[in-house]
ChimeraX commands (.cxc) that place a marker at each C-alpha (Angstrom):
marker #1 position 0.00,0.00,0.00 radius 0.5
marker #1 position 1.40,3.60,-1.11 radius 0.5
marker #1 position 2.31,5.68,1.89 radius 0.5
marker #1 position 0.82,8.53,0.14 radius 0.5
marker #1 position -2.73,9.82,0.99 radius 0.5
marker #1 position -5.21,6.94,0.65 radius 0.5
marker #1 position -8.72,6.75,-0.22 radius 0.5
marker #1 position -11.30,4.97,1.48 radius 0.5
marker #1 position -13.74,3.13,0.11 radius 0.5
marker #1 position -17.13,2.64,2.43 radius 0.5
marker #1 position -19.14,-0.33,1.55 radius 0.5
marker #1 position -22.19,-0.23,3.53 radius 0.5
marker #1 position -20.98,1.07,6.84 radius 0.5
marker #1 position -17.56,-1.23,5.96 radius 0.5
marker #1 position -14.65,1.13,5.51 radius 0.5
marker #1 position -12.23,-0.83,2.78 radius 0.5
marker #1 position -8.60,1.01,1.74 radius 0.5
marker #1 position -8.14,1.44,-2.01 radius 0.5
marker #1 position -4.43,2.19,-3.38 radius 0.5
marker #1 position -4.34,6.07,-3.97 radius 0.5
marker #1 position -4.72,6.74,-7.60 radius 0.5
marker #1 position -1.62,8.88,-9.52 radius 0.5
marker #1 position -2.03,11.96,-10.96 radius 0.5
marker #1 position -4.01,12.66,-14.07 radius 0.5
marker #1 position -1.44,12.26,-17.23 radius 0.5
marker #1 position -2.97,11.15,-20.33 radius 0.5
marker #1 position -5.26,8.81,-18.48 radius 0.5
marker #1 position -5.95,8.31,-14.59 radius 0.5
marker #1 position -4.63,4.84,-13.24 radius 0.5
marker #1 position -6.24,2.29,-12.18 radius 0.5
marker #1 position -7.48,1.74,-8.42 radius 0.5
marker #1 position -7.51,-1.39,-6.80 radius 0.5
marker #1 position -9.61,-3.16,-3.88 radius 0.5
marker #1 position -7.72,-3.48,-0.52 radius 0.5
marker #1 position -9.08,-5.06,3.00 radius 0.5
marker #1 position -11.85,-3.91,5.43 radius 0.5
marker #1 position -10.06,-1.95,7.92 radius 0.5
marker #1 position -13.09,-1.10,10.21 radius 0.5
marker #1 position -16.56,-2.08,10.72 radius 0.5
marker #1 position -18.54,0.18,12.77 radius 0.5
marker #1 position -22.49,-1.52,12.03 radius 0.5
marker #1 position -22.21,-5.20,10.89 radius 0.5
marker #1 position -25.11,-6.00,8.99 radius 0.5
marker #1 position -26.70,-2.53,8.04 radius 0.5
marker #1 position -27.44,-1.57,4.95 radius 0.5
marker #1 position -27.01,1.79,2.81 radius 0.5
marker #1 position -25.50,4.05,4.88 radius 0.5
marker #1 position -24.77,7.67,4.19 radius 0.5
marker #1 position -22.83,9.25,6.72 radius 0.5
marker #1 position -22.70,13.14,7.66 radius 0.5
marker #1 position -20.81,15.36,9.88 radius 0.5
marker #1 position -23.51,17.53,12.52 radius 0.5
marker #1 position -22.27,20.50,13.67 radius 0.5
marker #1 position -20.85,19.35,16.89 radius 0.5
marker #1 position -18.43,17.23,15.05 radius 0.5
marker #1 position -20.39,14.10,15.34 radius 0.5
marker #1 position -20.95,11.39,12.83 radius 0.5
marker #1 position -24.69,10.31,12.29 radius 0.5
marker #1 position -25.74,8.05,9.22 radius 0.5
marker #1 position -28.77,6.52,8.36 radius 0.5
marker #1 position -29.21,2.56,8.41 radius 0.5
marker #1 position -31.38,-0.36,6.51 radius 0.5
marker #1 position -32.39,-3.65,7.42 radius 0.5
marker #1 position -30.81,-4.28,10.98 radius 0.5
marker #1 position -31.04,-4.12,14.54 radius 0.5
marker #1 position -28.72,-2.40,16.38 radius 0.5
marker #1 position -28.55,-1.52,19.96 radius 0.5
marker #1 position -31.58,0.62,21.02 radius 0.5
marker #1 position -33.50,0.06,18.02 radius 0.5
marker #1 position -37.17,-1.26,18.22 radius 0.5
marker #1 position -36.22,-4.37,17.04 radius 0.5
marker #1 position -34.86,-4.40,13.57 radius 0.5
marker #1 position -35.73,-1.70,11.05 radius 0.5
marker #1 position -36.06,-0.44,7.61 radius 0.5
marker #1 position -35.10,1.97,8.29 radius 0.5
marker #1 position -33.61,4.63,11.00 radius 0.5
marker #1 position -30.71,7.35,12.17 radius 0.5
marker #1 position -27.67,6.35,14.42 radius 0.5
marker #1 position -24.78,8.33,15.93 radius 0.5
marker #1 position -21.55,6.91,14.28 radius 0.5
marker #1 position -18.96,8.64,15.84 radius 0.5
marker #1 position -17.38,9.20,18.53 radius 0.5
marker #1 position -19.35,6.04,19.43 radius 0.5
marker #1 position -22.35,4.04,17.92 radius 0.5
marker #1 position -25.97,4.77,19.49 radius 0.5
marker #1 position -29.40,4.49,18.42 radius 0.5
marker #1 position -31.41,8.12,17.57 radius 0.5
marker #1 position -35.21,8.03,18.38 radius 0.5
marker #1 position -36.30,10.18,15.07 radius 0.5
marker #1 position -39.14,10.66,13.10 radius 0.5
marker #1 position -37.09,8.46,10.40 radius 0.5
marker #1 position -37.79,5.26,12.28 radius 0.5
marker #1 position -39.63,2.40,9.68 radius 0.5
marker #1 position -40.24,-1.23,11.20 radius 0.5
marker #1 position -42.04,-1.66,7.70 radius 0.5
marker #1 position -40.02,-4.58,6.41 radius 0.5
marker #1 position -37.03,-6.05,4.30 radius 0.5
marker #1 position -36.08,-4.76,0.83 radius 0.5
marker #1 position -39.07,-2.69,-1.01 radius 0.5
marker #1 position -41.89,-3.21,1.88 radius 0.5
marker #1 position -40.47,-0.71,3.83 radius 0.5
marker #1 position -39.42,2.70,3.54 radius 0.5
marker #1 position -35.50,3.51,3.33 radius 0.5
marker #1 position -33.36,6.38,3.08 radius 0.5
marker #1 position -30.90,6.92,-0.01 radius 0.5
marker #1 position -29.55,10.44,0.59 radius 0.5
marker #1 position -27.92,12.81,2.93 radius 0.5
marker #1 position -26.70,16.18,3.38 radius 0.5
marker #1 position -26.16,18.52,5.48 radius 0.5
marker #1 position -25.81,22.37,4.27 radius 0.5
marker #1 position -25.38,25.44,6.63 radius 0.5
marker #1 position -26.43,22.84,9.48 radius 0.5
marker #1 position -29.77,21.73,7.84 radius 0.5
marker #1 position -30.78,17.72,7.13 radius 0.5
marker #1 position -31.59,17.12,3.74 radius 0.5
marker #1 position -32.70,13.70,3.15 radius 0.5
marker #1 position -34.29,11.05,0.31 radius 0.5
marker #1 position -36.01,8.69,1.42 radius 0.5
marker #1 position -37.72,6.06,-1.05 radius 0.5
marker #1 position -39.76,3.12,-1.37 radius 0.5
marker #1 position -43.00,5.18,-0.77 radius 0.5
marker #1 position -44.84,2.45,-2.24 radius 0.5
marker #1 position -43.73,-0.89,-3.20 radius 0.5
marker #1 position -44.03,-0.17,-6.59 radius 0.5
marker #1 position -41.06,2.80,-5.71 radius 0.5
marker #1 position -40.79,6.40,-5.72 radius 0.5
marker #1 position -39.23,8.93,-3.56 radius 0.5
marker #1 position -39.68,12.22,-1.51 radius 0.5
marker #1 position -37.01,14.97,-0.27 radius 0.5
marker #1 position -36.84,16.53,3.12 radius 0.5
marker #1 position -35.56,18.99,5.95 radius 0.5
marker #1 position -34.37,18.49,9.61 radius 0.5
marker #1 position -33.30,21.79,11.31 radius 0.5
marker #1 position -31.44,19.09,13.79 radius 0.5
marker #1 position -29.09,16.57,12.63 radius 0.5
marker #1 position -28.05,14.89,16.12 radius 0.5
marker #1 position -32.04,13.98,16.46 radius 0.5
marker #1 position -33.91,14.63,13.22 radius 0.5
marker #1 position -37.59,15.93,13.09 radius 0.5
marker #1 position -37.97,15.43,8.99 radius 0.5
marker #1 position -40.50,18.00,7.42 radius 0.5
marker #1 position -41.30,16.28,3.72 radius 0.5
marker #1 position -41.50,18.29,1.44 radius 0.5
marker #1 position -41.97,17.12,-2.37 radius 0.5
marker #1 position -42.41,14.00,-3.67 radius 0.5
marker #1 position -40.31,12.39,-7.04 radius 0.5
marker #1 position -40.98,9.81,-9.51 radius 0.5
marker #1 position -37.45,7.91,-9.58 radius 0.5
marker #1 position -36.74,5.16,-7.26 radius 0.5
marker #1 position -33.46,6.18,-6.06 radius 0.5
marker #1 position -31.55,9.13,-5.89 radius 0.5
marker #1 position -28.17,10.19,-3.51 radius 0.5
marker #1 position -26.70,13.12,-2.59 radius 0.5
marker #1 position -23.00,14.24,-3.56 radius 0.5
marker #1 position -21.07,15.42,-0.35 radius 0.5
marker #1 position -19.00,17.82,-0.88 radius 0.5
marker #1 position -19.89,20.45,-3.62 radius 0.5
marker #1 position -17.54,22.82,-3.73 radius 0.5
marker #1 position -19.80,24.81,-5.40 radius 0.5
marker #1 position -22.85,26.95,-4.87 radius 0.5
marker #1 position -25.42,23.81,-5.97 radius 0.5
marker #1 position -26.12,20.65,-4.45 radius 0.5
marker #1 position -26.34,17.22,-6.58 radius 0.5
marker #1 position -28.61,14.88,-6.48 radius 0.5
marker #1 position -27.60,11.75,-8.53 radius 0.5
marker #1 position -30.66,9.71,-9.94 radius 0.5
marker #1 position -30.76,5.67,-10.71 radius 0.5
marker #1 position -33.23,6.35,-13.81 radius 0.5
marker #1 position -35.50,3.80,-12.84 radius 0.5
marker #1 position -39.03,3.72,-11.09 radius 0.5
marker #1 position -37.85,2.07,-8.33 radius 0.5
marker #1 position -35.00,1.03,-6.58 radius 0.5
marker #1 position -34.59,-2.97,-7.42 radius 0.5
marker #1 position -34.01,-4.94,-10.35 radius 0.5
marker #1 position -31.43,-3.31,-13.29 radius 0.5
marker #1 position -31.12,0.30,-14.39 radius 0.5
marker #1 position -29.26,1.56,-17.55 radius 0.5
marker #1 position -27.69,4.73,-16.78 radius 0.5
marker #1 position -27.16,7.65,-14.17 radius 0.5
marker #1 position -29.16,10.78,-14.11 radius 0.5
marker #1 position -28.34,14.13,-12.68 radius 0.5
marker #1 position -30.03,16.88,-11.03 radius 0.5
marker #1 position -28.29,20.50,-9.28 radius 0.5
marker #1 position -30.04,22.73,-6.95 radius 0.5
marker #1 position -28.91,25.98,-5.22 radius 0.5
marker #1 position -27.87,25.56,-1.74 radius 0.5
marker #1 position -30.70,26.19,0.46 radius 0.5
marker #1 position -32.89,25.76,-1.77 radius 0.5
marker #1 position -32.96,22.02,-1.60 radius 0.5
marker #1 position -36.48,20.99,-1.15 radius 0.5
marker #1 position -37.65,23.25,-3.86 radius 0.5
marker #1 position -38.35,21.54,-6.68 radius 0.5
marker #1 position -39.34,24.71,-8.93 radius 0.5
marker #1 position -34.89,25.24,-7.97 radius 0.5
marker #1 position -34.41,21.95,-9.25 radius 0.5
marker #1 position -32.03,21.66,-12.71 radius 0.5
marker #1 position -31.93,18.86,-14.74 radius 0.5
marker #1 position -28.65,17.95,-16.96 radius 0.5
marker #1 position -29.79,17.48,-20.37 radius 0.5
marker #1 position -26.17,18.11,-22.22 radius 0.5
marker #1 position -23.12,16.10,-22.58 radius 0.5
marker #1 position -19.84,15.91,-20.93 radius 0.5
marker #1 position -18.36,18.08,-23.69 radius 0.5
marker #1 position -21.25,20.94,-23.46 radius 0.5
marker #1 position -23.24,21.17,-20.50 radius 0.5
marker #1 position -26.94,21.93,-20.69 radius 0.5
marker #1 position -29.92,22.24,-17.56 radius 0.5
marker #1 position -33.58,22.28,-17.77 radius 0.5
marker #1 position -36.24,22.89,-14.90 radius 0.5
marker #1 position -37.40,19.93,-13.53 radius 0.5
marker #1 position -40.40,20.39,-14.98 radius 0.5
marker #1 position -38.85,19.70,-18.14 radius 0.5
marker #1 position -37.04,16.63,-16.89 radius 0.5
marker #1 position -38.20,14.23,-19.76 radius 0.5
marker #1 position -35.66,16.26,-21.50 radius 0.5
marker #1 position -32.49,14.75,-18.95 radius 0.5
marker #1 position -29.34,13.13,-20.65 radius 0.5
marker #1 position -27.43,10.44,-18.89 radius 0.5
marker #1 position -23.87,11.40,-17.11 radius 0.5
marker #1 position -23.27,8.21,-17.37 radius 0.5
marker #1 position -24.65,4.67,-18.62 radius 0.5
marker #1 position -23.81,1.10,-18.22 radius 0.5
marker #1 position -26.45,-1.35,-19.54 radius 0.5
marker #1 position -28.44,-3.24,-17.25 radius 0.5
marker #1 position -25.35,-2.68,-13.95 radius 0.5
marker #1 position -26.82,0.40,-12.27 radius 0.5
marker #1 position -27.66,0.03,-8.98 radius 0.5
marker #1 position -26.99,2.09,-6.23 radius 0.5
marker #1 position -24.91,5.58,-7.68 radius 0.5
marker #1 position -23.19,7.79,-4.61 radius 0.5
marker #1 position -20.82,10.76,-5.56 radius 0.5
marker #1 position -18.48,12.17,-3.21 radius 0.5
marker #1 position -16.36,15.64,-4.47 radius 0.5
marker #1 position -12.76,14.73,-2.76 radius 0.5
marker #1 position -9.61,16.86,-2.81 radius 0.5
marker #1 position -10.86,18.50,-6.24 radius 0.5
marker #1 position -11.61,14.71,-7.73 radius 0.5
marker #1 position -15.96,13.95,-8.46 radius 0.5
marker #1 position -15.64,10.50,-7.57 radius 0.5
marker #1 position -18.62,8.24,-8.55 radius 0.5
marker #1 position -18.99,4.61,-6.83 radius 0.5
marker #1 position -21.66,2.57,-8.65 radius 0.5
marker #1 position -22.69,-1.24,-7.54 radius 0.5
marker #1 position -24.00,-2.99,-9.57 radius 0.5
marker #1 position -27.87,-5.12,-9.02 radius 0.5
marker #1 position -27.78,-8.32,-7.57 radius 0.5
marker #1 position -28.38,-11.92,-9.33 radius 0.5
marker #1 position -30.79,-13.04,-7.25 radius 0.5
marker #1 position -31.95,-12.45,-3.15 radius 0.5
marker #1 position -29.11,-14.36,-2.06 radius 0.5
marker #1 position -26.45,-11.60,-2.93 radius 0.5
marker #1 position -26.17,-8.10,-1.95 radius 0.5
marker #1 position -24.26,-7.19,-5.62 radius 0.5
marker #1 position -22.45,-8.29,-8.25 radius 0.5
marker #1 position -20.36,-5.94,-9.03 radius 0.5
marker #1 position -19.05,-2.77,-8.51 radius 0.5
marker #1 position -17.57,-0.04,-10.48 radius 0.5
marker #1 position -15.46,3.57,-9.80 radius 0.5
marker #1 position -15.50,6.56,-11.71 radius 0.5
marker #1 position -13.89,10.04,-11.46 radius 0.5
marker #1 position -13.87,13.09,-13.06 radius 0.5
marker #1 position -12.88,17.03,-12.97 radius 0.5
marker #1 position -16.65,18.07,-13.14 radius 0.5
marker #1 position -19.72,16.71,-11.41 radius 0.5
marker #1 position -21.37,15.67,-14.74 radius 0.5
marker #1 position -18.10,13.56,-16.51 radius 0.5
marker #1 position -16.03,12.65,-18.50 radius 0.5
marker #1 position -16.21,9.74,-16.12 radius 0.5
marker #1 position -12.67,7.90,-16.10 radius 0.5
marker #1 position -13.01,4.16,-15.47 radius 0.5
marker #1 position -10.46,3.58,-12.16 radius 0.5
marker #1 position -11.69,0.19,-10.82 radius 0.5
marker #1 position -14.52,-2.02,-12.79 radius 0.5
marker #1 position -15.25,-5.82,-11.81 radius 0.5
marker #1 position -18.26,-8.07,-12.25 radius 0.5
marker #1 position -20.04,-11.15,-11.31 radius 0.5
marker #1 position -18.59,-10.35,-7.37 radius 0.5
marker #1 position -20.73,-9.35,-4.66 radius 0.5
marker #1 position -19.12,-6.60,-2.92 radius 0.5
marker #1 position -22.43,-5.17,-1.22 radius 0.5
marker #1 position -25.47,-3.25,-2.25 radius 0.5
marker #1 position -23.94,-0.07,-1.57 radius 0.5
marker #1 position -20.60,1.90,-1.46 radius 0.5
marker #1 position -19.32,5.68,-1.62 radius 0.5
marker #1 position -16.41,7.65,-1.16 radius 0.5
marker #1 position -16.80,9.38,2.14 radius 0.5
marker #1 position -14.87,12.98,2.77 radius 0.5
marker #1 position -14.66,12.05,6.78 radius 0.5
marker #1 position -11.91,10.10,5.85 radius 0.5
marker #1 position -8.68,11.21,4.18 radius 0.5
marker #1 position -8.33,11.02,0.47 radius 0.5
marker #1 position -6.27,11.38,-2.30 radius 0.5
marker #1 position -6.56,13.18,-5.55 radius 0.5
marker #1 position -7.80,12.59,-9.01 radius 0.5
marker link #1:1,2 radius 0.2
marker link #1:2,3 radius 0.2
marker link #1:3,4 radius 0.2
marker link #1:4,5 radius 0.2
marker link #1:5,6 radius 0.2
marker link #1:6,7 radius 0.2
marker link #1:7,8 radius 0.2
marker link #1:8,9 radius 0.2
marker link #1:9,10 radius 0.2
marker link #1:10,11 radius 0.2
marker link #1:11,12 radius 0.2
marker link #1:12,13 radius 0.2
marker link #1:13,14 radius 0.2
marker link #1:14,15 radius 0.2
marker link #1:15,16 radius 0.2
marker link #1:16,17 radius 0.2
marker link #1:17,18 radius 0.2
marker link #1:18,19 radius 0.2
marker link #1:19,20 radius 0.2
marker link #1:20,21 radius 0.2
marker link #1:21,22 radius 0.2
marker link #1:22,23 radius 0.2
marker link #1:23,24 radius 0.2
marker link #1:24,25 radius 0.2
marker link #1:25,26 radius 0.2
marker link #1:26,27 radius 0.2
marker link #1:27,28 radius 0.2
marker link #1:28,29 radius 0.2
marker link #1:29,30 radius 0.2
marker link #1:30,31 radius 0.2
marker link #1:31,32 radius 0.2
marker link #1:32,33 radius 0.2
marker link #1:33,34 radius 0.2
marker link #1:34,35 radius 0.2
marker link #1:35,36 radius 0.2
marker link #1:36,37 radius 0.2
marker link #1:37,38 radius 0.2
marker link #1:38,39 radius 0.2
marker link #1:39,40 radius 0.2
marker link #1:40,41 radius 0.2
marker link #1:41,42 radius 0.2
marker link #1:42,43 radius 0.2
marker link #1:43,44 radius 0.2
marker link #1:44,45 radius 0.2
marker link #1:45,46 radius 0.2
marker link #1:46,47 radius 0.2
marker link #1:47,48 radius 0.2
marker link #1:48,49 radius 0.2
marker link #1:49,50 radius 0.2
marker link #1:50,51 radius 0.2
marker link #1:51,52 radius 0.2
marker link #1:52,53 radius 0.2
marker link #1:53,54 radius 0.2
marker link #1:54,55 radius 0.2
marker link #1:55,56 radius 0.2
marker link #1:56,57 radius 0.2
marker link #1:57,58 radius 0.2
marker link #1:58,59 radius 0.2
marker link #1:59,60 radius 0.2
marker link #1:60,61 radius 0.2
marker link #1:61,62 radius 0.2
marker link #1:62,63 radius 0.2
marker link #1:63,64 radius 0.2
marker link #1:64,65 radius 0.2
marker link #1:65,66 radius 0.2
marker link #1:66,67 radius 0.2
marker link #1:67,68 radius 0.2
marker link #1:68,69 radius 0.2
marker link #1:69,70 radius 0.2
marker link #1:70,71 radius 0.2
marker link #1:71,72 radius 0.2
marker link #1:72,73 radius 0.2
marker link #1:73,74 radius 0.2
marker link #1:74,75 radius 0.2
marker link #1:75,76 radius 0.2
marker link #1:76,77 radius 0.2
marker link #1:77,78 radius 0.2
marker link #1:78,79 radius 0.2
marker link #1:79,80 radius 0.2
marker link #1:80,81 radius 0.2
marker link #1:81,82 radius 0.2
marker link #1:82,83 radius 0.2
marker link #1:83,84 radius 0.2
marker link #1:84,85 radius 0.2
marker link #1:85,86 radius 0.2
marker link #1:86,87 radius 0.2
marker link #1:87,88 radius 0.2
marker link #1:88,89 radius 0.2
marker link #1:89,90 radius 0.2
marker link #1:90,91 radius 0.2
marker link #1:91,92 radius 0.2
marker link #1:92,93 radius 0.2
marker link #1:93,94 radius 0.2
marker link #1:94,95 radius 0.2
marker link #1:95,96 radius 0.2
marker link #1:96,97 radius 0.2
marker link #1:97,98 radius 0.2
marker link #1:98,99 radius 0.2
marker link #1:99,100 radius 0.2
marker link #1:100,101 radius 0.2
marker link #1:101,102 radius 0.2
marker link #1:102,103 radius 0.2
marker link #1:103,104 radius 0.2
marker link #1:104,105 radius 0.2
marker link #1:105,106 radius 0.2
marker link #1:106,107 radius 0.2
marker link #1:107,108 radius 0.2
marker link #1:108,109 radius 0.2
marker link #1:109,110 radius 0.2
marker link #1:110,111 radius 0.2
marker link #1:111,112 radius 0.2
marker link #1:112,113 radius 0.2
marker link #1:113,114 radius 0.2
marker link #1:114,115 radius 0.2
marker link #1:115,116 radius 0.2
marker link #1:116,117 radius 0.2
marker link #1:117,118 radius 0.2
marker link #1:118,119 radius 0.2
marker link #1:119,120 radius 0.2
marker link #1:120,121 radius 0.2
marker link #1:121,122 radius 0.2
marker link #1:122,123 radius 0.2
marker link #1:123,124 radius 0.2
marker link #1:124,125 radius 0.2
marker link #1:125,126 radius 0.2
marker link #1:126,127 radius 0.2
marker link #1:127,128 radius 0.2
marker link #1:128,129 radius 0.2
marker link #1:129,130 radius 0.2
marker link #1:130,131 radius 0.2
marker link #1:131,132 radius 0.2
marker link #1:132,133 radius 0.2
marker link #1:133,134 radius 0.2
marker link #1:134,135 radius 0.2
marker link #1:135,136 radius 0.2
marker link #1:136,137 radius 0.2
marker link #1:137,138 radius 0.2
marker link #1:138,139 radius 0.2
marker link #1:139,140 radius 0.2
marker link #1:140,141 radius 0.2
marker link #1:141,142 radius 0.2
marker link #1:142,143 radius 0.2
marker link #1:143,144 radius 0.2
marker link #1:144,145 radius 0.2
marker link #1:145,146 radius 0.2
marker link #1:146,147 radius 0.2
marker link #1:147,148 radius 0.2
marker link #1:148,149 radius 0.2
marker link #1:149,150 radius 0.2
marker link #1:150,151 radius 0.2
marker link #1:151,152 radius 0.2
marker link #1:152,153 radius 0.2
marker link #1:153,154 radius 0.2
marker link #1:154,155 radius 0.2
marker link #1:155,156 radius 0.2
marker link #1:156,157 radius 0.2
marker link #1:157,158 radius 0.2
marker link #1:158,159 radius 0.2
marker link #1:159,160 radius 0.2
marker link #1:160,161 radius 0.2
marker link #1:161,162 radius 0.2
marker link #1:162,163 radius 0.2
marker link #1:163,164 radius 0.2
marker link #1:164,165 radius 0.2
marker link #1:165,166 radius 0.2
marker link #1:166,167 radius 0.2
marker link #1:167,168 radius 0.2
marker link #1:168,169 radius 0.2
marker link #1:169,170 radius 0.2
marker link #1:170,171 radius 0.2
marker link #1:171,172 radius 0.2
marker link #1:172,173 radius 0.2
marker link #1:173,174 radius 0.2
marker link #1:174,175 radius 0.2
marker link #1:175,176 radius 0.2
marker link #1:176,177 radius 0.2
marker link #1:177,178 radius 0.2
marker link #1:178,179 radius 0.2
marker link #1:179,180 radius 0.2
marker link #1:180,181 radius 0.2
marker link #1:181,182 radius 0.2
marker link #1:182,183 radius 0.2
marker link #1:183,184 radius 0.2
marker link #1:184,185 radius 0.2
marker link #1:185,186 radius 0.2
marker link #1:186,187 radius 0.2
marker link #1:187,188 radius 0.2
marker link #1:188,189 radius 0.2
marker link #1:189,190 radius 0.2
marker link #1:190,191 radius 0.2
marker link #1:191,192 radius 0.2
marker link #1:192,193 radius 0.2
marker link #1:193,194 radius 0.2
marker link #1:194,195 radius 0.2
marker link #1:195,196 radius 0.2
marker link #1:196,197 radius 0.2
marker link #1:197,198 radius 0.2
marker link #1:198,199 radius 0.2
marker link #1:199,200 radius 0.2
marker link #1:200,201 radius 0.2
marker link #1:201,202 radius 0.2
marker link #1:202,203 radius 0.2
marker link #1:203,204 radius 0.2
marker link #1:204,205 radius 0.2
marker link #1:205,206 radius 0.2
marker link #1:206,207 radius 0.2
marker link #1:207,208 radius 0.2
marker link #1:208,209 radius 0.2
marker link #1:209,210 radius 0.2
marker link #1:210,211 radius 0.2
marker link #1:211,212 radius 0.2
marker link #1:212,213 radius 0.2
marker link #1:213,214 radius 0.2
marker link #1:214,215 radius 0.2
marker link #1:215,216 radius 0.2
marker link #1:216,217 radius 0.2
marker link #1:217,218 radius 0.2
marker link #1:218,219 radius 0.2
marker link #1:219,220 radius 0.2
marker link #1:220,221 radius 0.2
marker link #1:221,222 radius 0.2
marker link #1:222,223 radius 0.2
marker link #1:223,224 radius 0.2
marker link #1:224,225 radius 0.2
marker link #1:225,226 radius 0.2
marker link #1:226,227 radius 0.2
marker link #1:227,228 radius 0.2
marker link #1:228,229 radius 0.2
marker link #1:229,230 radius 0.2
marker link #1:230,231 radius 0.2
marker link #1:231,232 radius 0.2
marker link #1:232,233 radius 0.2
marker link #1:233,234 radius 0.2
marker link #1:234,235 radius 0.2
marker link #1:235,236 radius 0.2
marker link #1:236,237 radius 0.2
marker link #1:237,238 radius 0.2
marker link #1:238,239 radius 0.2
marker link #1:239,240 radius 0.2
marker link #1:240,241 radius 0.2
marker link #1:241,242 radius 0.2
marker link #1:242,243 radius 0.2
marker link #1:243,244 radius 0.2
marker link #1:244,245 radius 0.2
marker link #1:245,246 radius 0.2
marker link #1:246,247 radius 0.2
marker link #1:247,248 radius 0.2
marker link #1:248,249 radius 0.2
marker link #1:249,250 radius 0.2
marker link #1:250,251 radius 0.2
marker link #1:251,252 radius 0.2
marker link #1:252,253 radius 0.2
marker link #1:253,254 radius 0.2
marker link #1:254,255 radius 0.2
marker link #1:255,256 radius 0.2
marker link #1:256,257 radius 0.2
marker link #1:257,258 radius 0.2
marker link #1:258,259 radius 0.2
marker link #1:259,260 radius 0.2
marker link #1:260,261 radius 0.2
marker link #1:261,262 radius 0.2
marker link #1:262,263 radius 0.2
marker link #1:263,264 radius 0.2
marker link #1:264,265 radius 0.2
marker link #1:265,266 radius 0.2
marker link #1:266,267 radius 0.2
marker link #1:267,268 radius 0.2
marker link #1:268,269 radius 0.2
marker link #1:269,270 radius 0.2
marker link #1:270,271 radius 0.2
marker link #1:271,272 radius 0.2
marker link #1:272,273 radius 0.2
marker link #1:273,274 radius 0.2
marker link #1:274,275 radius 0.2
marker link #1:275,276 radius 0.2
marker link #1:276,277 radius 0.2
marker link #1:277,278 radius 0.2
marker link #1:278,279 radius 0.2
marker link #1:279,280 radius 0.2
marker link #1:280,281 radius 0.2
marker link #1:281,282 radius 0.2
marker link #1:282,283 radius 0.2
marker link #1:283,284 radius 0.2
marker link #1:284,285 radius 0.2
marker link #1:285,286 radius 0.2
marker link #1:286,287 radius 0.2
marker link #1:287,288 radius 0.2
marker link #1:288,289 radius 0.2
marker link #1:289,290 radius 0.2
marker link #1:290,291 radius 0.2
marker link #1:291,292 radius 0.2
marker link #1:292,293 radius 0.2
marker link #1:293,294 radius 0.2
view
């Protein structure tokens, strides 16, 4: 392993090391997949973890139990760090496993306000956006409801807009084809008249309202492997980690591929790209641990 700056790779609420990528020449070089090196909730699902204003790590959590918890859930909030507890929220959902229960995909905190997704508002998918003025013990406002049946936020925009990546799918399971994007002013997250949709390409960027989002163009496609999309912005690198859907109930993935790029909607670069392996339903880039660069 490189002694220079190292990225980390969280799968689930696994953190894995990944051998720090060079610097851009003609193309970037390829990563590669190193050990888990902590494990702070065996078993949970599709966690998205943010920094409150204290300092504190919270994330959201899918399909476990965990100490404190009514049982196992579909979904609900946790303290992280400095160590793991249970939040009583107005996020809690005993509902059930996979699609029969509500989950949450995204998280973000701006000027010390919650925004969340949260999907699976039917069984058949779709998703709704929403506000906490408190992330140590969230009281979620819901604001507007969206017809896709997954969505993240990036962490990190270094800019004035927040993104919102989009599985372009219905809902949440089965195979998706490509990766949809949408940008929003900060603070003006859970208004969806604010809401941009990218209908250019990599080479000429182009928005429309979200009205208009029939209109959207694809930042980035892969035939039947998009899953679960999360974007990170680290050390002036858009870094895209995209699993891809599992075979069948008994697997959590099966496979997983990296991107990066100098802007938020591509040129993606391929840095790490393998299939038929089940490496999890979910994993992201997270800025609360050190990184390199593109």
């Amino acid at each position: 392993m490189p002694n220079r700056s190292q990225l980390h790779l969280l799968r689930a609420i696994a953190i894995a090391l990944l051998a720090t990528p060079l610097p851009v020449v003609a193309a970037p070089a390829p990563m590669t997949l190193g050990g888990i090196v902590r494990t702070a909730l065996p078993g949970c699902d599709a966690a998205t973890p943010v920094r409150a204003p204290s300092g504190a790590v919270y994330s959201n959590i899918s399909d476990c139990t965990v100490t404190g918890s009514p049982g196992k859930v579909s979904t609900g909030w946790v303290r992280v760090d400095p160590s793991t507890a249970w939040v009583s929220s107005n996020l809690t959902d005993t509902g059930g496993n996979g699609a029969n229960g509500r989950k949450l995909s995204g998280a973000v905190v701006d000027g010390g306000m919650l925004y969340l997704l949260e999907r699976n508002l039917t069984t058949s998918g779709g998703m709704r956006v929403g506000r906490s003025a408190s992330v140590a013990q969230p009281s979620v406002t819901w604001i507007a409801s969206l017809n896709f049946g997954w969505g993240s936020f990036a962490q990190g925009s270094p800019d004035g807009y927040q993104y919102v990546y989009l599985r372009d799918a219905p809902t949440a399971y089965g195979t998706a084809d490509r990766v949809d994007l949408v940008r929003v002013p900060k603070a003006s997250v859970t208004n969806l008249a604010a809401w941009q949709v990218f209908a250019g390409s990599s080479a000429a960027s182009s928005w429309v309202s979200w009205t208009n989002r029939a209109a959207r163009r694809p930042v980035l496609s892969d035939p039947g492997r998009i899953n679960r999309p999360y974007v990170s912005y680290l050390s002036g690198c858009w870094t895209m980690a995209v699993t891809m859907p599992p075979l069948s109930s008994a697997s959590r993935g099966n496979g997983l591929a990296v991107y990066t790029s100098l802007k938020p909607y591509g040129p993606w670069n391929r840095r790490y790209y393998v299939t038929g392996k089940d490496l999890g339903e979910g994993a992201q880039f997270s800025l609360l641990w050190p990184a390199g660069s593109c």
